[in-house]
N, C-alpha and C positions, 0 to 999 in steps of 0.2 A: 504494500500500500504506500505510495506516494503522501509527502507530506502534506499539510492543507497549507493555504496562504489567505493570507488576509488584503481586500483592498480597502482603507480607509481613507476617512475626510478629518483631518482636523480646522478647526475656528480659531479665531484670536478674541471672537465674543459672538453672541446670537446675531445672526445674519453678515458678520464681516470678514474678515479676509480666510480665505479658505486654503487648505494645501491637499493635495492629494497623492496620495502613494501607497507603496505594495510593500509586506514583507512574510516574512517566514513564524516571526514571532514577534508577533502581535503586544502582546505586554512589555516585552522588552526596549521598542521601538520605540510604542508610546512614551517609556519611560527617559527613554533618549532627548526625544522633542520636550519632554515637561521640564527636565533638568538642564537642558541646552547646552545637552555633550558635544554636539557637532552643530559648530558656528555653518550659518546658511539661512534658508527663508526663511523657514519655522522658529530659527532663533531671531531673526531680525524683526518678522511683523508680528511674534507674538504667538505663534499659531499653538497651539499648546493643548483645547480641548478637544476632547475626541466625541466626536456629533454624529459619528457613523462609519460600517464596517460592514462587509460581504466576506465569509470564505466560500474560497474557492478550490480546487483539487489537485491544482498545480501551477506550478510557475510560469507557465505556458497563458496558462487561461487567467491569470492575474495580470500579469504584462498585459494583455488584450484589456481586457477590461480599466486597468489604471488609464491606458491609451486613450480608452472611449470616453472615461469622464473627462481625460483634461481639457479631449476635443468639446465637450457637454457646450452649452451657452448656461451662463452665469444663473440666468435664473431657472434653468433645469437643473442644478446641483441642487438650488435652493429646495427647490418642489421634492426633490429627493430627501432630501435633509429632514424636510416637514413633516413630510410623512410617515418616515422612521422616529423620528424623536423632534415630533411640535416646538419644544420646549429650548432645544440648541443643551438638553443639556450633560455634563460631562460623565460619559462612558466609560471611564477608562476603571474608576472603582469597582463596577462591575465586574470588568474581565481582570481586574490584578487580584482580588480575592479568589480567583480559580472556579 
């Protein structure tokens, strides 16, 4: 069985600056962006809560899909967002208590 992958969105606040990306391990990552281990967007605009998250079954099909959101239009991320979590608000305790 192939790993699973995570594709996520994080916010810098309810409805603003957005970041998108894929990884392998999900709680780890996240934890990367909230502590601002590696200088870049996330550390520079803030992006830090985690507003939404797909897995996926392989690296393969996460690449694809990170691709498809980043191509999205702004306000179809948002509508995305909405509708998983109305609220904008932060995921990440969820998935780091296991």
């Amino acid at each position: 069985m192939e790993k699973q992958f995570a594709v996520y969105i994080l916010a810098s606040r309810h409805r603003g600056t957005i970041y998108i990306g894929m990884t392998s391990d999900l709680v780890t990552r996240v934890w990367q962006h909230k502590t601002k281990a590696v200088p870049g967007f996330t550390s520079k605009y803030d992006c830090d809560r985690l507003v939404y998250f797909e897995m996926v079954d392989n690296a393969e099909a996460a690449m694809t899909r990170e691709k498809q959101l980043k191509k999205w239009r702004r306000d179809w991320k948002i509508d995305l967002i909405d509708t998983a979590n109305p609220d904008w608000g932060d995921l990440y305790p969820g998935i780091a208590r296991g």
